[in-house]
N, CA, C and O atoms as CSV, one atom per row, in Angstrom:
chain,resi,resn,atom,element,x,y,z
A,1,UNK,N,N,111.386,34.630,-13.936
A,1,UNK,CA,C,110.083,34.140,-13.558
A,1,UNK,C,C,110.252,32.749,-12.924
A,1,UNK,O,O,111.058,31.890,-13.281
A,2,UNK,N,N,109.560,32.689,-12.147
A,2,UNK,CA,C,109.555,31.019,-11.096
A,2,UNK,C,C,108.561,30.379,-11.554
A,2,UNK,O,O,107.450,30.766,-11.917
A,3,UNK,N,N,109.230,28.937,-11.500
A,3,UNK,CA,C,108.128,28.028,-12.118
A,3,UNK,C,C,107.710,26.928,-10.618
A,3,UNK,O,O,108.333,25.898,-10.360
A,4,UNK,N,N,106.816,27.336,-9.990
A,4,UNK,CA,C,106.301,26.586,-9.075
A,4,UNK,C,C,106.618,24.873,-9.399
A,4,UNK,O,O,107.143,24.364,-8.408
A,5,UNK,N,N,106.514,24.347,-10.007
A,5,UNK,CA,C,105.929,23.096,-10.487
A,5,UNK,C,C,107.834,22.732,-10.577
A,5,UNK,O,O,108.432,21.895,-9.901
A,6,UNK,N,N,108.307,23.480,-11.414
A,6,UNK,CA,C,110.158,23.692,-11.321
A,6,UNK,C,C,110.855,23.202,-9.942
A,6,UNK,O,O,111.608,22.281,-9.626
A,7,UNK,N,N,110.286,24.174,-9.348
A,7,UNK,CA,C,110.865,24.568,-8.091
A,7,UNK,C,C,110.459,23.435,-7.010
A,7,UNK,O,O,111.204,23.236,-6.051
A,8,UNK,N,N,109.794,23.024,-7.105
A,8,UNK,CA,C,109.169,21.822,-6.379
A,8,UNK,C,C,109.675,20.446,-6.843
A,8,UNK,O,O,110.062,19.610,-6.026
A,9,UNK,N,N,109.664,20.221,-8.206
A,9,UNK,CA,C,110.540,19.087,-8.513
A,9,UNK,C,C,111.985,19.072,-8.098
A,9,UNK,O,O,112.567,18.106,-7.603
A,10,UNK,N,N,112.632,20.565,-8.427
A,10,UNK,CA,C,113.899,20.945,-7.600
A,10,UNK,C,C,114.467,20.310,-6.312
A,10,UNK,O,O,115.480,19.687,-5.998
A,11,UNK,N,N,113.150,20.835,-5.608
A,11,UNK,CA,C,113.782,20.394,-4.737
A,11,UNK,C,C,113.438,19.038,-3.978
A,11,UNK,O,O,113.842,18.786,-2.842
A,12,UNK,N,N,112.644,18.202,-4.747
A,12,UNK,CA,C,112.344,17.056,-4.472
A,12,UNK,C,C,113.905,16.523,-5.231
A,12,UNK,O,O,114.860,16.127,-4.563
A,13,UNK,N,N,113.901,16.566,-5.903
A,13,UNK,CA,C,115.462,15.682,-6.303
A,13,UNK,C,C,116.817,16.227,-5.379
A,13,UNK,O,O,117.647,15.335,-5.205
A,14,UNK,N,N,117.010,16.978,-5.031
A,14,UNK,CA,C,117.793,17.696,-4.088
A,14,UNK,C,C,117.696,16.455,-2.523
A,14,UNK,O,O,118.470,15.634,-2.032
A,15,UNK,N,N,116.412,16.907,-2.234
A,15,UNK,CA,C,116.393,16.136,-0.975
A,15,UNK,C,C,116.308,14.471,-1.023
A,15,UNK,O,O,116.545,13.861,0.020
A,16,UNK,N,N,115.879,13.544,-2.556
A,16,UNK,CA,C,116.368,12.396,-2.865
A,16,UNK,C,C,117.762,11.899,-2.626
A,16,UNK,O,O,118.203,10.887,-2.082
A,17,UNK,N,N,118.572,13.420,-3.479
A,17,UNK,CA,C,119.755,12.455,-3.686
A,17,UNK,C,C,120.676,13.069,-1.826
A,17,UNK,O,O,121.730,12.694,-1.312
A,18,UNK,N,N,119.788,13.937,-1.430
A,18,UNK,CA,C,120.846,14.208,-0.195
A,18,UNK,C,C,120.210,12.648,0.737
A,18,UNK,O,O,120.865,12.240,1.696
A,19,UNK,N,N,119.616,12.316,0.538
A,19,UNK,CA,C,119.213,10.866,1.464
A,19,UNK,C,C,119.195,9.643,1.214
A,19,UNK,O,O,118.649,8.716,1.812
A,20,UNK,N,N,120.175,9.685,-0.229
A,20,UNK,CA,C,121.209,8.701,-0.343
A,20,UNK,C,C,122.554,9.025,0.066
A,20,UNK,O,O,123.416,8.150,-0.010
A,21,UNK,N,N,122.835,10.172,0.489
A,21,UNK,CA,C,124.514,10.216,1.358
A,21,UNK,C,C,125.290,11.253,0.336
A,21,UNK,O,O,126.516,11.363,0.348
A,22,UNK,N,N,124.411,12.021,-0.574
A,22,UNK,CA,C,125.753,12.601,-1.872
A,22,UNK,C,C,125.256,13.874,-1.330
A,22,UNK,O,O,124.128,13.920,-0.839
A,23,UNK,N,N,126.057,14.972,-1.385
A,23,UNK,CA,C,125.899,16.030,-0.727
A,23,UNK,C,C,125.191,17.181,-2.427
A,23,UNK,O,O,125.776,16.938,-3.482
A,24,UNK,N,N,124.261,18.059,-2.461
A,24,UNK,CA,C,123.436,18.212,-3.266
A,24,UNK,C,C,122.897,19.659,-3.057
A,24,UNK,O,O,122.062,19.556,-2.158
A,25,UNK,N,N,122.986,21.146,-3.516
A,25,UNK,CA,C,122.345,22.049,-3.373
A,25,UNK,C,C,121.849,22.677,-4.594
A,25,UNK,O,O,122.462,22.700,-5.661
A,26,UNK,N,N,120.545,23.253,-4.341
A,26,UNK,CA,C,119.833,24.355,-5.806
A,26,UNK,C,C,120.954,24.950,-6.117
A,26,UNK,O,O,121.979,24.774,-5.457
A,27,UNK,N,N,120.886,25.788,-7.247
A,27,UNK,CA,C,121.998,26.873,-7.473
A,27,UNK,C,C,120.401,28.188,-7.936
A,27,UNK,O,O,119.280,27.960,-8.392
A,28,UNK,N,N,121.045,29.385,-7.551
A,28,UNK,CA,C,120.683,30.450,-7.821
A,28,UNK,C,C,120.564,30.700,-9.039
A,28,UNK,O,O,121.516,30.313,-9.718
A,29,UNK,N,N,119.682,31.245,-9.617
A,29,UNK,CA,C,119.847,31.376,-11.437
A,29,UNK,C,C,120.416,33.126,-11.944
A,29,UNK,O,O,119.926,34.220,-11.663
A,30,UNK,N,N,121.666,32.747,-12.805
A,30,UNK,CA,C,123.090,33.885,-13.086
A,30,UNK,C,C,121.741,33.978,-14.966
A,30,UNK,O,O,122.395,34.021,-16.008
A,31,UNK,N,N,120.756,33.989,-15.079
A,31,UNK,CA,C,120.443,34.505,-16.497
A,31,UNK,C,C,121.199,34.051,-17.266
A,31,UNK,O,O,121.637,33.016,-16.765
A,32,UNK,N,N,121.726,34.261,-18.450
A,32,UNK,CA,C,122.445,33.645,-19.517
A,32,UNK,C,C,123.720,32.925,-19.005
A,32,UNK,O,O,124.467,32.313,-19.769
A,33,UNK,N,N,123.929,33.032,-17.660
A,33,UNK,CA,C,125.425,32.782,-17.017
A,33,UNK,C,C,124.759,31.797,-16.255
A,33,UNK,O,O,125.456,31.525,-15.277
A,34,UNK,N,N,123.463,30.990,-16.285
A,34,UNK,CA,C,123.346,30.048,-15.694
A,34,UNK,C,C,123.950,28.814,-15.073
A,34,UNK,O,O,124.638,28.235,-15.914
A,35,UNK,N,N,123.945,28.265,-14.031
A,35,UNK,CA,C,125.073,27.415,-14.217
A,35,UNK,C,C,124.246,26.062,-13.350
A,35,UNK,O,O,124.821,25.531,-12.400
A,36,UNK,N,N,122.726,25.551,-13.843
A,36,UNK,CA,C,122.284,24.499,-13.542
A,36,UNK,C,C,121.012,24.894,-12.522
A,36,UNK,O,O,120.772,25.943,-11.925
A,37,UNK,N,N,120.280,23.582,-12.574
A,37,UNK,CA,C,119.666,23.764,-11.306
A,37,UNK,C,C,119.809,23.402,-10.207
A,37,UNK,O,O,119.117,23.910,-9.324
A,38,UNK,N,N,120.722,22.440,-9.918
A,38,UNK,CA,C,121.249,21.269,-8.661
A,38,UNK,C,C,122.785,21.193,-9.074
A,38,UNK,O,O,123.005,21.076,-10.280
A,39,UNK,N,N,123.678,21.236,-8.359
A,39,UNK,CA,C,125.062,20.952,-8.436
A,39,UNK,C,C,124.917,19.500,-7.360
A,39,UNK,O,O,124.249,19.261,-6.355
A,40,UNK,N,N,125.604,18.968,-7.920
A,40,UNK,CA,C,126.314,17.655,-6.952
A,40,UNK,C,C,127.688,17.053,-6.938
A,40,UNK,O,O,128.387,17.020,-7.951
A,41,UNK,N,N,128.084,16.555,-5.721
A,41,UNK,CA,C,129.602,16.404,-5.674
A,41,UNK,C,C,129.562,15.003,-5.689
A,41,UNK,O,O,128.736,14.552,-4.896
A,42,UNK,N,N,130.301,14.013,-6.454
A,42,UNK,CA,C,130.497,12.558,-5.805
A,42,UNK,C,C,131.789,12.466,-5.116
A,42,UNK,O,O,132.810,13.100,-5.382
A,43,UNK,N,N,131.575,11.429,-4.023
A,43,UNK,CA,C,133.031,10.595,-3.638
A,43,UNK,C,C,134.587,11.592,-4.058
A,43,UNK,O,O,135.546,12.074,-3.454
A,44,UNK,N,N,134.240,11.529,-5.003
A,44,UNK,CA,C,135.690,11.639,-5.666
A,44,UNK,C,C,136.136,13.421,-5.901
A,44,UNK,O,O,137.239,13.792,-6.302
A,45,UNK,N,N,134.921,14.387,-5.521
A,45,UNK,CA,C,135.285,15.404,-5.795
A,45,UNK,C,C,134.687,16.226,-6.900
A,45,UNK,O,O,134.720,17.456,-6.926
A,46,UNK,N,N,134.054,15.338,-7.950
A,46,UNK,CA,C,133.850,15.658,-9.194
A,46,UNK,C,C,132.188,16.523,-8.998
A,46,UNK,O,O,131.263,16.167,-8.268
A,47,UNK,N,N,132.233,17.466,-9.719
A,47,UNK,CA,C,130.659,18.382,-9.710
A,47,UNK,C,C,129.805,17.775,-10.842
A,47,UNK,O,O,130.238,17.878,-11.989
A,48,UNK,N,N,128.556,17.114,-10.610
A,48,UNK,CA,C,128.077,17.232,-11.910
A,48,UNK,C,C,126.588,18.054,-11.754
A,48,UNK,O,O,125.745,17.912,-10.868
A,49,UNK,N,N,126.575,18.745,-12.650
A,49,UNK,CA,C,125.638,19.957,-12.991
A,49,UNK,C,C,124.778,19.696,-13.888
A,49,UNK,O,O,124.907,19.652,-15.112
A,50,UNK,N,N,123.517,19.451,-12.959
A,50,UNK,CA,C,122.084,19.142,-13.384
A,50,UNK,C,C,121.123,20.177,-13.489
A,50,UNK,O,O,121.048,21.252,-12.894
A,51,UNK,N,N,120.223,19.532,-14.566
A,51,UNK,CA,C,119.045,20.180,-15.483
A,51,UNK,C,C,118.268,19.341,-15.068
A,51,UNK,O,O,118.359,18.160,-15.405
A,52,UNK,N,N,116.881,20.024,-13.839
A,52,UNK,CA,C,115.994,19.513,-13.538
A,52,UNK,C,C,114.729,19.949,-14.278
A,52,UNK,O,O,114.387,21.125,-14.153
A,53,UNK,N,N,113.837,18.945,-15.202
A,53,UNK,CA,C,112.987,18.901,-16.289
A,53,UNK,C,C,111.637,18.405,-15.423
A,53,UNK,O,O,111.741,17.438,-14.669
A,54,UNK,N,N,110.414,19.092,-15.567
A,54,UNK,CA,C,109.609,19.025,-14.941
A,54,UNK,C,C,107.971,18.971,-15.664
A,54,UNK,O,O,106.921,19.436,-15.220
A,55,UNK,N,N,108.188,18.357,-16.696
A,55,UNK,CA,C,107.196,18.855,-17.900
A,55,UNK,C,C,106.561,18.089,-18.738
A,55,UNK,O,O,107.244,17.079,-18.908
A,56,UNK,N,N,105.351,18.047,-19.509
A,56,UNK,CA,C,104.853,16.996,-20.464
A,56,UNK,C,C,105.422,16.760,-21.315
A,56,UNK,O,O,105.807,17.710,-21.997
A,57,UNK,N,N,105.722,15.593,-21.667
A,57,UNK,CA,C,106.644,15.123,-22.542
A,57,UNK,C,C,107.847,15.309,-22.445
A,57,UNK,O,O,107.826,16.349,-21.786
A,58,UNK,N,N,109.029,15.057,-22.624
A,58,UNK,CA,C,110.557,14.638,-22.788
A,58,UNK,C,C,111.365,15.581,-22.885
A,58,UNK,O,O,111.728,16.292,-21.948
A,59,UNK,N,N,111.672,15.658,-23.884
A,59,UNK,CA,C,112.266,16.770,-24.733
A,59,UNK,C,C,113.707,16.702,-24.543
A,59,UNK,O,O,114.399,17.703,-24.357
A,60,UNK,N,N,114.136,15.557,-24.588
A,60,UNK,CA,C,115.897,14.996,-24.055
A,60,UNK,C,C,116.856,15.887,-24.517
A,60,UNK,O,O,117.716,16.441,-23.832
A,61,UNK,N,N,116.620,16.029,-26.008
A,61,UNK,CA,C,117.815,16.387,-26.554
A,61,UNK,C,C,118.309,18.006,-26.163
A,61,UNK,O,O,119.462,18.437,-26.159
A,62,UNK,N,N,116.952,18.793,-25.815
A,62,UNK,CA,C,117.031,20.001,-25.195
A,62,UNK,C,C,117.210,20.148,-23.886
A,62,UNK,O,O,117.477,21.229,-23.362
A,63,UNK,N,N,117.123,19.457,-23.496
A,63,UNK,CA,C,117.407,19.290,-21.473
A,63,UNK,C,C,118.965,19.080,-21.926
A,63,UNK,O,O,119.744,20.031,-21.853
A,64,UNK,N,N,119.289,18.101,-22.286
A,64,UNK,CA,C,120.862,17.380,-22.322
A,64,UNK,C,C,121.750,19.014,-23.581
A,64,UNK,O,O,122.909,19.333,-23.847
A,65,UNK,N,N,121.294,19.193,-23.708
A,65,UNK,CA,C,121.793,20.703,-24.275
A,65,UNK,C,C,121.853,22.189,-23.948
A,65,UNK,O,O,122.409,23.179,-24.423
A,66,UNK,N,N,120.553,21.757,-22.322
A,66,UNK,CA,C,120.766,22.784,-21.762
A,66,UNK,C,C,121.802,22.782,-20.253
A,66,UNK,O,O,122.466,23.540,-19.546
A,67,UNK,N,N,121.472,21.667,-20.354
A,67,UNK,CA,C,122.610,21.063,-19.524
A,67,UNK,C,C,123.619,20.965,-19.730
A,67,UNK,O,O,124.251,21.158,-18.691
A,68,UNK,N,N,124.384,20.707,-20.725
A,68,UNK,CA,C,125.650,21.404,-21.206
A,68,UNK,C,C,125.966,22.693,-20.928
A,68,UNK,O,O,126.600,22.979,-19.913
A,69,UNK,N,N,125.566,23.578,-21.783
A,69,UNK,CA,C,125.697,25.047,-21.617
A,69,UNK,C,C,125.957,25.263,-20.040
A,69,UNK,O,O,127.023,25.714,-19.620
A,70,UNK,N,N,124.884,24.899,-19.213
A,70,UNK,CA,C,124.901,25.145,-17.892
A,70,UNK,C,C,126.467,24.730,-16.802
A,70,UNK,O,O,127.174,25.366,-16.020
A,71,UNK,N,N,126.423,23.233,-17.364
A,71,UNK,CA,C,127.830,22.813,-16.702
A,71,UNK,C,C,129.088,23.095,-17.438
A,71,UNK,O,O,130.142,22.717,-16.927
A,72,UNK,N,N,129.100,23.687,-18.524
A,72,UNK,CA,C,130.437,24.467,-18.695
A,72,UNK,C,C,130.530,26.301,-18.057
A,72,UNK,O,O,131.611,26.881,-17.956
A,73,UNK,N,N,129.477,26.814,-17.775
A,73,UNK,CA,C,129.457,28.182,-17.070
A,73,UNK,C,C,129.485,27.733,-15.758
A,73,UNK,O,O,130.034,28.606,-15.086
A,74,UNK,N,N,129.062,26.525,-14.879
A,74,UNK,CA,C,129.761,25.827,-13.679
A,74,UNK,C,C,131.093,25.526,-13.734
A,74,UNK,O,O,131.535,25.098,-12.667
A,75,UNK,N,N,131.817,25.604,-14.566
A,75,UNK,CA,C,133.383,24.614,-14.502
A,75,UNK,C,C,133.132,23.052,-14.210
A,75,UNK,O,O,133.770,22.422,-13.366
A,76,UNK,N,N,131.973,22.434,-15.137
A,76,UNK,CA,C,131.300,21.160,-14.457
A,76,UNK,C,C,131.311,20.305,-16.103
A,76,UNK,O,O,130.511,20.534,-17.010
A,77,UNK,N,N,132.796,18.995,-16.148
A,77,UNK,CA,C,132.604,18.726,-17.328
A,77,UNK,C,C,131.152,17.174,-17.160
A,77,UNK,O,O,131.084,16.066,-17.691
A,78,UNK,N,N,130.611,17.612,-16.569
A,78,UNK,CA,C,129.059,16.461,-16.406
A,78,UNK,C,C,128.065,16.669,-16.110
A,78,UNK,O,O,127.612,16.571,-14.970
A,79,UNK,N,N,127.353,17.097,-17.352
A,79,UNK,CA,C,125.743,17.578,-17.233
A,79,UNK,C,C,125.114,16.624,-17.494
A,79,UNK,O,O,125.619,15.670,-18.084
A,80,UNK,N,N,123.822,16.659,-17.103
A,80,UNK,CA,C,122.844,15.834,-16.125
A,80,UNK,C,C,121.781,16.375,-16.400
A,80,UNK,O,O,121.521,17.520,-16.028
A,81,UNK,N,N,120.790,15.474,-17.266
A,81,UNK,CA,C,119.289,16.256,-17.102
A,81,UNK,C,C,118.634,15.310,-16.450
A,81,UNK,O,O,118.533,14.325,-17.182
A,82,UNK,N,N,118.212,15.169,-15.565
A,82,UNK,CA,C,116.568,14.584,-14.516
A,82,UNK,C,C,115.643,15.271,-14.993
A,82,UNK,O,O,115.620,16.491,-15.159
A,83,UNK,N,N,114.677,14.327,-15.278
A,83,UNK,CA,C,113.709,14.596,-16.600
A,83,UNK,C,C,112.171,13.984,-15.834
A,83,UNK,O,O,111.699,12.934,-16.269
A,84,UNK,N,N,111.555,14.637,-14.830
A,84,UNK,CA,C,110.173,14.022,-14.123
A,84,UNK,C,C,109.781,12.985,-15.124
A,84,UNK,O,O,110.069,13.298,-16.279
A,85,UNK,N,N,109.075,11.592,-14.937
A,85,UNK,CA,C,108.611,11.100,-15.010
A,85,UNK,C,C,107.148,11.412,-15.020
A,85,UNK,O,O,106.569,11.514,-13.938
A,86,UNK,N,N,106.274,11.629,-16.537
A,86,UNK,CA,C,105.073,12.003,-16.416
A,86,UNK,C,C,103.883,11.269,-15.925
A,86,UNK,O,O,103.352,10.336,-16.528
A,87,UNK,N,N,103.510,11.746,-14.812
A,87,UNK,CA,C,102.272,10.813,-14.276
A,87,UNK,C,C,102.797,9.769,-13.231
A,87,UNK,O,O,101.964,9.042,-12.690
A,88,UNK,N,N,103.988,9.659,-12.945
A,88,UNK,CA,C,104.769,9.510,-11.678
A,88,UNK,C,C,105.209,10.086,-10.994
A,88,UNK,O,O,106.175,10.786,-11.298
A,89,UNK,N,N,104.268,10.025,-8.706
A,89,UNK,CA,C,104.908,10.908,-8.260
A,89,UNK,C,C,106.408,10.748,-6.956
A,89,UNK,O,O,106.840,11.528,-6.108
A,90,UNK,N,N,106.781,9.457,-7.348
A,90,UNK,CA,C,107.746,9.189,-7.049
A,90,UNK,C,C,109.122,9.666,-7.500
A,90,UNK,O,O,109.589,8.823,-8.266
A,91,UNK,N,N,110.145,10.935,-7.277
A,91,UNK,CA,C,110.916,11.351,-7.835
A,91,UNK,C,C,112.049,10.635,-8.245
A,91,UNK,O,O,112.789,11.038,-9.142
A,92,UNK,N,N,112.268,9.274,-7.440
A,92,UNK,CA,C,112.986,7.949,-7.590
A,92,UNK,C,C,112.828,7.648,-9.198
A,92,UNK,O,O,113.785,7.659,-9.973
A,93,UNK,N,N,111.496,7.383,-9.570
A,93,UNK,CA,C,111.485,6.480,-10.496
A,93,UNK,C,C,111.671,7.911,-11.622
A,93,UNK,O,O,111.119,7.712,-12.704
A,94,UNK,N,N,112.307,9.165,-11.498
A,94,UNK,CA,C,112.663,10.581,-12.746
A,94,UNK,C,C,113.803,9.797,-13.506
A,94,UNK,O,O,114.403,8.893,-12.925
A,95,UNK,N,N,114.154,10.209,-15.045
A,95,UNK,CA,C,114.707,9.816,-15.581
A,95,UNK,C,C,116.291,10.584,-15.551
A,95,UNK,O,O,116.288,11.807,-15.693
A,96,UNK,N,N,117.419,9.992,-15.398
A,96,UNK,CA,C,118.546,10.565,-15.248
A,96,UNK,C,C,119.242,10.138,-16.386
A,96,UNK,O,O,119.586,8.963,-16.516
A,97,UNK,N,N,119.532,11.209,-17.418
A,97,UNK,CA,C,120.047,11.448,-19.023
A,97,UNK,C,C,121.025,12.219,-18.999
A,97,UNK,O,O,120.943,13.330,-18.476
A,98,UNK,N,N,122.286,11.699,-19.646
A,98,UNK,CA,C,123.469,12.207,-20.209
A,98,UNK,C,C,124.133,11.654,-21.161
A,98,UNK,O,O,124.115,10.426,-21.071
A,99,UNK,N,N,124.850,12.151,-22.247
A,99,UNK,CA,C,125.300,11.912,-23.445
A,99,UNK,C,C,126.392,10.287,-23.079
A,99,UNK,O,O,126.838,10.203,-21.935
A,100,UNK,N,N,126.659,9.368,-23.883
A,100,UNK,CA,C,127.036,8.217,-23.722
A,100,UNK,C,C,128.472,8.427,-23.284
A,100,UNK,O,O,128.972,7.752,-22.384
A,101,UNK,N,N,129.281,9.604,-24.097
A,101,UNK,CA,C,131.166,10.088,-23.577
A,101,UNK,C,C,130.817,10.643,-22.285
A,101,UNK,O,O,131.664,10.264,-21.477
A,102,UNK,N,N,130.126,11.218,-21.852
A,102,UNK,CA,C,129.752,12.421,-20.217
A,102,UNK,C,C,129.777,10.858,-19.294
A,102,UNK,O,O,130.365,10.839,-18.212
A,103,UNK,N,N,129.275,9.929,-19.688
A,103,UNK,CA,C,128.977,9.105,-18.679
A,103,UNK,C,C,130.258,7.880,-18.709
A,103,UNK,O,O,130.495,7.321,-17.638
A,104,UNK,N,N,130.862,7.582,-19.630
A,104,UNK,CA,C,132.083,7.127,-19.651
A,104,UNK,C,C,132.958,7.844,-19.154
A,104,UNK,O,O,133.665,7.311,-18.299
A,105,UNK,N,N,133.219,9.292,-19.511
A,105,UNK,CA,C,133.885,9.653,-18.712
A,105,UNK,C,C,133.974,9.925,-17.452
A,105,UNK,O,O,135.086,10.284,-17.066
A,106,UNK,N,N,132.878,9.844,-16.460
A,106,UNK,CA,C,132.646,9.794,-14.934
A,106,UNK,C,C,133.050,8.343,-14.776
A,106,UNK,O,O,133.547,8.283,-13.652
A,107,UNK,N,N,133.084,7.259,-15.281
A,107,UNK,CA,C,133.543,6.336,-14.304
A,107,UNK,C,C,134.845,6.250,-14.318
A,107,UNK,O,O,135.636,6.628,-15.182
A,108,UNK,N,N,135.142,5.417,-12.706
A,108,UNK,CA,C,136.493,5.318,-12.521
A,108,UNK,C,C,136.998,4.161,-13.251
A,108,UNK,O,O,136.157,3.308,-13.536
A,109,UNK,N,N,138.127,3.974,-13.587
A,109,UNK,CA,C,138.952,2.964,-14.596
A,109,UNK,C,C,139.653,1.916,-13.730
A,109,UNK,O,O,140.422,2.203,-12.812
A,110,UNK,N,N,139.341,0.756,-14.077
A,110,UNK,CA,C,140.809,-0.423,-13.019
A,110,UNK,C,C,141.866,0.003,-13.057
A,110,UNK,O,O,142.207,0.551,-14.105
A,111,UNK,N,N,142.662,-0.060,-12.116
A,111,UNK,CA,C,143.668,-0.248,-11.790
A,111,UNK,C,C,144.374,-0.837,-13.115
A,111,UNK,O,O,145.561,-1.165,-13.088
C-alpha cells in the first residue's frame, strides 16, 4: 500500500540532498527484504540507507530500528532515519537520527 504523504516526503529529501551534490535515489520496496527508502552514496563510496519518517510525532527508536533491519538487507552498515519535522514545511529543517557507534563509525579518522 502507498502512502501519499510517504512518498512525497520521499521524494522531497531525495531531491534536497541531490542539490547539495550527493548522488541519492528511492529504492523500490522488496516486502520483508526491504532495503530502505533512499540509498545514498558519500565521497568516499560508502551507502547509507535511509528511513524516511513522515508522521505525528517521533517515534525514533522505531524509525532507527527500522532502519537497521533495512540497511543490513542493503549491505549498508549506516542507517539513517529522516524523521519530518511536524508542522515544518521545509524538508531542510527534517530531523536526521542515527545510533551514536553508526555515526562514529562514518567519520573519517586523522591521519
Amino acid at each position: 500500500m502507498t502512502n501519499p504523504k510517504g512518498t512525497h516526503f520521499e521524494t522531497a529529501v531525495v531531491n534536497h540532498i541531490l542539490a547539495h551534490g550527493l548522488p541519492a535515489a528511492r529504492q523500490p520496496k522488496y516486502g520483508t527484504r526491504d532495503r530502505g527508502d533512499i540509498h545514498v552514496h558519500d565521497g568516499a563510496g560508502d551507502l547509507f540507507c535511509i528511513e524516511a519518517k513522515n508522521r505525528k510525532g517521533y517515534a525514533i527508536a522505531e524509525a532507527i530500528d527500522q532502519a537497521k533491519r533495512e540497511a543490513e538487507n542493503a549491505g549498508s552498515i549506516y542507517p539513517v532515519a529522516i524523521i519530518k519535522r511536524n508542522k515544518v514545511g521545509d524538508v531542510g529543517k527534517s530531523f536526521v537520527v542515527m545510533e551514536l557507534d553508526t555515526w562514529l563509525a562514518s567519520l573519517d579518522r586523522p591521519l
